[in-house]
N, C-alpha and C positions, 0 to 999 in steps of 0.2 A: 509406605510399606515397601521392603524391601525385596528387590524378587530373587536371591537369594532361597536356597532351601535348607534348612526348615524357616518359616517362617519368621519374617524377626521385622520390626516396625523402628524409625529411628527418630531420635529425639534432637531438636537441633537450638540451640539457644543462638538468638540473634540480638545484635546491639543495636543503635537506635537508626541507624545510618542501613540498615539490612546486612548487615556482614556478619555471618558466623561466625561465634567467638567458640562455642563448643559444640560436639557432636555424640551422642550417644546410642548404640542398639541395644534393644531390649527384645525380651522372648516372649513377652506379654502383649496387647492390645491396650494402651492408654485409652481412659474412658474420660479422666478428668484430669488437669492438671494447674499449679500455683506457682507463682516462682515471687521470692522476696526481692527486697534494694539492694540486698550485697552480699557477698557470699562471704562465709565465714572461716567454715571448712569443705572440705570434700571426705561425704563419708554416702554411702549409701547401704541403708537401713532399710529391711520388708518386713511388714508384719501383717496380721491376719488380723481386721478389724475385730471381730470377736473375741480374741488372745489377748481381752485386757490387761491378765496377770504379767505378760510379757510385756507390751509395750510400757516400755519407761524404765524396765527392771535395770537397764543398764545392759541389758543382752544387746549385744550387735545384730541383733535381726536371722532372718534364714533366707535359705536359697529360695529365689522367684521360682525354679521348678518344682519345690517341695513344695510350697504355699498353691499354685496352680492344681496339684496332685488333690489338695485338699478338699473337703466339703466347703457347698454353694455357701457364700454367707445368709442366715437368716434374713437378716434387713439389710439390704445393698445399700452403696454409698449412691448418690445421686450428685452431690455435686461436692467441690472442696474451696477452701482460700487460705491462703498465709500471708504472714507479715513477720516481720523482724523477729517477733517475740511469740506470736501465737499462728496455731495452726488447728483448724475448723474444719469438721469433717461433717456433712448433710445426709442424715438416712432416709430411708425412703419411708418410714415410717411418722416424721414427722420431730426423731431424735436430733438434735446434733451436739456435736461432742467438742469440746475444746480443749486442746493439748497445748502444754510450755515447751515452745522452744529455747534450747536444743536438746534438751531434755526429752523431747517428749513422752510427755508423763500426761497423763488424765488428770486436767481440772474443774471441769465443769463442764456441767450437762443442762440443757434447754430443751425445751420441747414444744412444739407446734400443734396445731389438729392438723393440715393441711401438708401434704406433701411438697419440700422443695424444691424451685424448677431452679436458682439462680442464687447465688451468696455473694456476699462482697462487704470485705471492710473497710474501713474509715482511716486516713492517713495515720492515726495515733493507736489504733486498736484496740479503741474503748466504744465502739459502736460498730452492729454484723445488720446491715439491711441483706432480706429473705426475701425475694419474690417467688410465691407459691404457684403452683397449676390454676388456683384460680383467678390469678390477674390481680390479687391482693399482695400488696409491699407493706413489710413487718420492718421494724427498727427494732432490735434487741439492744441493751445497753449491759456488754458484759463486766464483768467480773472475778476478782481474783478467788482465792480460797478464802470459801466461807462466806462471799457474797451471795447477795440472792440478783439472777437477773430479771430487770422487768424488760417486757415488750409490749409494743402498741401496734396497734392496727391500722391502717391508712389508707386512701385510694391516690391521696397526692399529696404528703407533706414534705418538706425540705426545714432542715434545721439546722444550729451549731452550736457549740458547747450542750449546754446543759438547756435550753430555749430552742424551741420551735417557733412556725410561723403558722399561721391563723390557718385551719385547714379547706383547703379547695378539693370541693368537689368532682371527680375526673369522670367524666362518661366513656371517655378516648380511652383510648389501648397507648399506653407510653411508649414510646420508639428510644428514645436516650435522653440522657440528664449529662449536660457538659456543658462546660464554660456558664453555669448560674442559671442554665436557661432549661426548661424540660419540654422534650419534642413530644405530641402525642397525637393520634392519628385515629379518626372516624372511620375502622375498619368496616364496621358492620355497614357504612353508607359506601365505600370504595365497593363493598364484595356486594351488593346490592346490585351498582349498577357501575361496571367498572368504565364505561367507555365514555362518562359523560361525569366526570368528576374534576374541579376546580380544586385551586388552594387552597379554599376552607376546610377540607378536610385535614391539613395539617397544620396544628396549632400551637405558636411558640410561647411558653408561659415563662417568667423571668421568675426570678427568687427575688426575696424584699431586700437584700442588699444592694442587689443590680439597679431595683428600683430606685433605692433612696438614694445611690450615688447617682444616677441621671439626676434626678429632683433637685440634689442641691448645688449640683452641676450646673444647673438650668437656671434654677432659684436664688439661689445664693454666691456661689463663688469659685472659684477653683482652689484658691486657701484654703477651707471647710470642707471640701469634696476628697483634698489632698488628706486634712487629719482624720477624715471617716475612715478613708480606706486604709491609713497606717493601723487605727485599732480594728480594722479588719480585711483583714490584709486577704486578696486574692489576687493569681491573674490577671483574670478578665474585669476585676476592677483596675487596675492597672491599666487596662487597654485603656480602659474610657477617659481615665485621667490623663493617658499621651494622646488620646484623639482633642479632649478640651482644653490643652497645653500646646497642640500644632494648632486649633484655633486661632486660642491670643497668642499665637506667633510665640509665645513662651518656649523655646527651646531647649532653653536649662531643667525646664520642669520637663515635657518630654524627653529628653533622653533619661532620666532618672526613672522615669517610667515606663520606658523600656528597658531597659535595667531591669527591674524588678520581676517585670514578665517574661526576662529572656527572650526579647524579638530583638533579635540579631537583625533583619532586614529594616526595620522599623529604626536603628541608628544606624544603618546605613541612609537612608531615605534622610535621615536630618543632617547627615554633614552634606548630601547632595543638595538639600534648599537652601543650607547655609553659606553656597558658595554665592547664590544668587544677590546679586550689589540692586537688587529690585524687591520693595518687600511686596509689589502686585505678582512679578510674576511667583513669589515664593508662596501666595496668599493661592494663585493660580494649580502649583506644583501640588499643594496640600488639597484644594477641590478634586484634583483629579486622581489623588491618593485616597478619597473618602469615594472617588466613582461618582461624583459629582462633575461628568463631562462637559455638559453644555454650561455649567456656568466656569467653569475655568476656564473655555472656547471664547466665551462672552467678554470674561477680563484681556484675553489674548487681543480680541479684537477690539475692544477700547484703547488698549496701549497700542496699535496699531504694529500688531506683531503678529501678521497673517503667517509668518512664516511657522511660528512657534504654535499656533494652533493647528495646521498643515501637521507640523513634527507629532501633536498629542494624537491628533486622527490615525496616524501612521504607526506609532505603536500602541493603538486600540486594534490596529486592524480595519478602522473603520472607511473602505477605500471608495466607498461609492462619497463619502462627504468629501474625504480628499479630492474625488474629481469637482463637486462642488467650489470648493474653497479656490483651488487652481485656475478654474475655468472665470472665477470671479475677478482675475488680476492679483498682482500684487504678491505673488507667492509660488515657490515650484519652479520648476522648469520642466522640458519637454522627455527628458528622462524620466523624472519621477512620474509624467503622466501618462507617457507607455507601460510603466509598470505599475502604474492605478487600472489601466485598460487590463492587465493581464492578468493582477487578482482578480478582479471581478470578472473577467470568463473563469478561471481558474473556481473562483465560487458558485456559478452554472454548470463547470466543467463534474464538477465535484458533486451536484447534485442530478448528473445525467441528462441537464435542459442544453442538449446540442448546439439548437437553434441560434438561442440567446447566448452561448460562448463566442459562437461566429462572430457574431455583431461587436463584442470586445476585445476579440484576437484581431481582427480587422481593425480595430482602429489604435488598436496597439502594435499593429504592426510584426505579431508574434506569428510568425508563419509556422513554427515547429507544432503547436497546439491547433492551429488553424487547419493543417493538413490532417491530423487525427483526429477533429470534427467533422473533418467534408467524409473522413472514409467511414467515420460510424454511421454518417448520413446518408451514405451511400449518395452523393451529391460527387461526380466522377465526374462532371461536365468542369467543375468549379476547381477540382484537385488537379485537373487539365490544364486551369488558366495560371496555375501556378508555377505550371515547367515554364513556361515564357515570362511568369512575372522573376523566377529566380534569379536568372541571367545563368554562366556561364562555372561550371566545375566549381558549385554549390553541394555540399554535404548531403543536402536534405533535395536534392534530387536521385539519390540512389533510395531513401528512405519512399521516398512515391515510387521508383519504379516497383519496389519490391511491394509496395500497396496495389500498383496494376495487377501486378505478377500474379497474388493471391485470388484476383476474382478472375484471369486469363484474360487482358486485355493485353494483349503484345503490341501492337502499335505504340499507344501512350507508352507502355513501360520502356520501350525500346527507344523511344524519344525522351526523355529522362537521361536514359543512362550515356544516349550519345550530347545528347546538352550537358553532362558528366565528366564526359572524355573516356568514357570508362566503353570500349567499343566492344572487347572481348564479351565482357559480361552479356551486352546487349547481344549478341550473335549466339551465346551460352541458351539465352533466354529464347530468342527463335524456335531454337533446338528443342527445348523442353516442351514448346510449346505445340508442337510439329510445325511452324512456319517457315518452312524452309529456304520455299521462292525468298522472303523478307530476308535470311538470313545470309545466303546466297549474294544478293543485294548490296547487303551492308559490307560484305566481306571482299567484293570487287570496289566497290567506291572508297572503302578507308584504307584500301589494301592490306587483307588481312593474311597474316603468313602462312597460318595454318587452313586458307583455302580450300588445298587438294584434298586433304583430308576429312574436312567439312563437306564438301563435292559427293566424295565415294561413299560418306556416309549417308546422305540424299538421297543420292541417285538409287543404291541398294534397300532405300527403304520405298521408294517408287516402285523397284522392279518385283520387289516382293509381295508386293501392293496389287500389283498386274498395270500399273499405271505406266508402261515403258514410250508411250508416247511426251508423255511428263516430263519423264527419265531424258529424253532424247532434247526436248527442249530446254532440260537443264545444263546439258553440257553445251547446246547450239549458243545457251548465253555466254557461259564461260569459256568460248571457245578449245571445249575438247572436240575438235572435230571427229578425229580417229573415234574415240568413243560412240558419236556420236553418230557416225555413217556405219559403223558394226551395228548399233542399234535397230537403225534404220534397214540394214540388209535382211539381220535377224526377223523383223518382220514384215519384213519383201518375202522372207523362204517361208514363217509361217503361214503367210495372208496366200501363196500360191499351191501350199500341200493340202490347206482345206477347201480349195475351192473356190475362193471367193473371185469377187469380177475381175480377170485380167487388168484392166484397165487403171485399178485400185494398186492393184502390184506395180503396175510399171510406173505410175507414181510414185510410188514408196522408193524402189531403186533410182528412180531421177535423185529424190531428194536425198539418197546417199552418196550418189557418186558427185551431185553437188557441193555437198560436206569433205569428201574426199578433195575435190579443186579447191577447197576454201581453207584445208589442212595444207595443202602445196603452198596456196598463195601466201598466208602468213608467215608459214616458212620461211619462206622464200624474201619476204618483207621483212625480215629481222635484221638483214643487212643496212648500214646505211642509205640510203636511196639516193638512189643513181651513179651508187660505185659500184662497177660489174665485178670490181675484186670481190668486195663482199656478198652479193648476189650469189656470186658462182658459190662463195664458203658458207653461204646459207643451205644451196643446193647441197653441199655433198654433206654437211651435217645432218641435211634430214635424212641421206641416202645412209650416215652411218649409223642413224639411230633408229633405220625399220628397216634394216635385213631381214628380217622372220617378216615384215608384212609387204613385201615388194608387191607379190601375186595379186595382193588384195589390192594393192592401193593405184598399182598398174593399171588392175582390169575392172575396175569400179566400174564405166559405163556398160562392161557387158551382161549384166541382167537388165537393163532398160533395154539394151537394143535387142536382146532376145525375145522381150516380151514386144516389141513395139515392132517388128517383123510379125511376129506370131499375130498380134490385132489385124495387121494388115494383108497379111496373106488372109485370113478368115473373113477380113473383109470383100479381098477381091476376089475370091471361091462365090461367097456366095450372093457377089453382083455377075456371075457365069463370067468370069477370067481365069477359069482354072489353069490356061499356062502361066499367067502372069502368077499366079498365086502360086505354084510348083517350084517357078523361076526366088519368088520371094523366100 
């Protein structure tokens, strides 16, 4: 249906391959439709089933919107069929009507008790089988003008020309009649008890042709089987004639019988055993064309041709025999047998059994599958032993770290990506992670350029944190000293405006003005060692690069010795040295 406004449904005719040959919209809902062998002309004609006097008069029909405008028809159509010559139209009453094509003109009329569910004619259009609502199939045998049609009633006959075959009795509901064979199915014992139903409920019944040509196939001969089926000619007699012609190795007679039934693969298949200068292995080729594997395996391996029944396993798909046959000698190599290990996890893999993929990825050596089992197994001990088993700037250690990454295991992921090479990433992954100390870490050992930057962005999510003791320890590694004794001062000033014990403060200032001497000495150590040219050119570089911080970096020990006066005059106050403590 189209969605398009006003409504409009499209009609598409396709050719045998699926490819649209034509396309048509219409302003109606199709409820039925027929299509003939070949087209003749293109005309398109509407009438109003009830408009006998119209239809055929030779009028070119009327507009689909007029006829829709029109009154319900009395007796609706239920179903339709055509063919080259005739065109069958099913009412619901139990009518149906027969029209000459192209003409169509009204020739003949049949009629039923029962309601049609289903119509369908006969390659020649001299016989209309009717299956009605009630699961009975009618054979009408029509008629030109002025015939009379008969019909018969059935529950399971198949016939041809002018002759039927002996009627069988159907208890089954029919599923389909093709290729000589009629499918029929023990409905009422399926809906009974659906969960516990075998193949006996679907029952393959052959037609007496089918039959007599196995019979004399079997009995008599492939001469006599060959001139049964010339005077009656099918198909799927045809099959059976090239499947008892690749028997006796007869070729000439199979491909002529493929010919006949139009199996194009079926002579491809014979010029491929015809290349064979072996009539066992050719005798082989044709078992395993009938799905007769094990005993074409059986010929393979009498001709001692382990290899060639290795090749039948392999395109059966059958890879667990293939590891048999390999594992036996004599066949394969160690390629094909990692990739027998990797379908058959790849067959565990495919059915969700984890465990059991492990076991074939491992011994196939398939590590890209083997990593995707341990992480649905949540087995991370195992996808761990993997960064050390890969070795070195491996693919598939960026694919596990980013497997760490997802459940927050930064360690592992981060070892990965440095067994990778890939160091950025891993210090990216820290970050994300909040790991900082770790990324810090990594960023001083692989020396990483954008450091500083990485630092401030640390240190300020420390100080936002309230964690400035952290903060202070992080630059203490990375040697910002500067940074790192401003920290330090910072809470020498706030650890002595609330209060806290003296003694607590003038530690705190120790340990800045100690950062501060360890800011100088580095400095200072940038020169070559033991050239006092450069020494001194270290000194004045740092004098030119902290003019705004002289004061500070001058008088760094004097909050310790203010505080550390301050303890010691209150000490000697109150051992009664109040001069000595006046004097401090």
């Amino acid at each position: 249906e189209s969605s398009e406004a006003p409504v409009q449904y499209v009609l598409t005719i396709s050719n045998a391959i699926g490819t649209a040959v034509e396309t048509k919209y219409i302003d109606f809902e199709p409820k039925s439709s027929a299509i003939t062998i070949r087209k003749k002309d293109i005309k398109e004609r509407a009438f109003h089933i009830d408009d006998i006097s119209t239809i055929g008069s030779g009028d070119s029909g009327q507009n689909v919107s007029d006829l829709i405008k029109k009154r319900n028809a009395k007796d609706p159509i239920v179903c339709i069929a055509a063919s080259e010559s005739i065109f069958i139209v099913a009412r619901q009453s139990g009518l149906i009507m027969q029209f000459l094509l192209p003409a169509v003109t009204l020739d003949q009329k049949y009629s039923i008790i029962v309601r049609p569910q289903s119509i369908a004619l006969n390659c020649n259009s001299t016989k209309l089988s009717v299956l009605d609502i009630s699961g009975i199939l009618k054979i009408i045998e029509l008629t030109k003008r002025g015939g009379v049609g008969n019909s018969y009633a059935m529950t399971g006959l198949v016939g041809k020309s002018n002759s039927t075959e002996t009627r069988v009795n159907i208890v089954e509901d029919i599923c389909s009649f093709n290729d000589l064979q009629i499918k029929v199915a023990a409905l009422d014992d399926i809906i009974r008890d659906p969960d516990t139903q075998s193949k006996s409920c679907i029952i393959q019944l052959e037609t007496k042709s089918l039959r007599d040509t196995r019979n004399i196939l079997s009995q008599v001969g492939l001469t006599d089987a060959i001139n049964f089926v010339e005077n009656n000619p099918h198909p799927r007699l045809w099959r059976l004639i090239a499947d008892g012609a690749l028997e006796a190795l007869d070729f000439t007679t199979a491909q002529k019988a493929f010919l006949k039934c139009l199996d194009y693969s079926g002579l491809q298949f014979i010029k491929k055993i015809q290349k064979l200068n072996d009539t066992k292995k050719q005798r082989a080729e044709i078992l395993s064309y009938f799905g007769q594997f094990e005993a074409a395996e059986k010929i393979y391996m009498e001709i001692d041709r382990k290899d060639l029944a290795i090749d039948l396993r392999v395109r059966l798909g059958d890879w667990f025999r293939v590891v048999q046959l390999i594992k036996s000698g004599g066949g394969g190599d160690d390629k094909l047998l990692d990739r027998s290990w990797k379908e058959i996890g790849d067959y565990y893999y495919d059915r969700q059994r984890w465990s059991q993929a492990v076991t074939y990825y491992e011994q196939g050596r398939n590590s890209e599958q083997l990593l995707e089992c341990y992480y649905i197994l949540e087995d991370y001990e195992n996808l761990e032993k993997q960064i050390r088993l890969l070795g070195e700037n491996i693919p598939l250690l960026k694919n596990i770290a980013s497997k760490f990454l997802s459940v927050g295991m930064c360690d592992q992921s981060v070892a990965a990506l440095i067994q990778a090479g890939d160091v950025k990433t891993a210090v990216d992954i820290c970050v994300e992670l909040n790991q900082w100390n770790t990324a810090v870490e990594l960023a001083e050992i692989h020396k990483f350029r954008e450091i500083e930057a990485l630092l401030s962005k640390y240190a300020k999510y420390l100080i936002n944190n309230g964690k400035k003791l952290e903060a202070v320890e992080l630059y203490k590694k990375a040697n910002y000293c500067q940074k790192s004794s401003r920290l330090l001062f910072e809470l020498a000033e706030e650890a002595g405006k609330s209060g806290k014990n003296p003694l607590l403060v003038k530690k705190m200032y120790v340990l800045a003005a100690l950062e501060v001497e360890r800011y100088h000495q580095i400095s200072r150590s940038k020169g070559i060692a033991g050239n006092a040219t450069s020494a001194l050119d270290g000194l004045i570089a740092e004098d030119s690069k902290n003019i705004m911080e002289t004061r500070f970096l001058d008088n760094a020990w004097r909050g310790a010795e203010a505080y550390h006066f301050y303890l010691l005059a209150q000490r000697q106050y109150y051992s009664g040295n109040s001069e000595a403590a006046v004097r401090t």
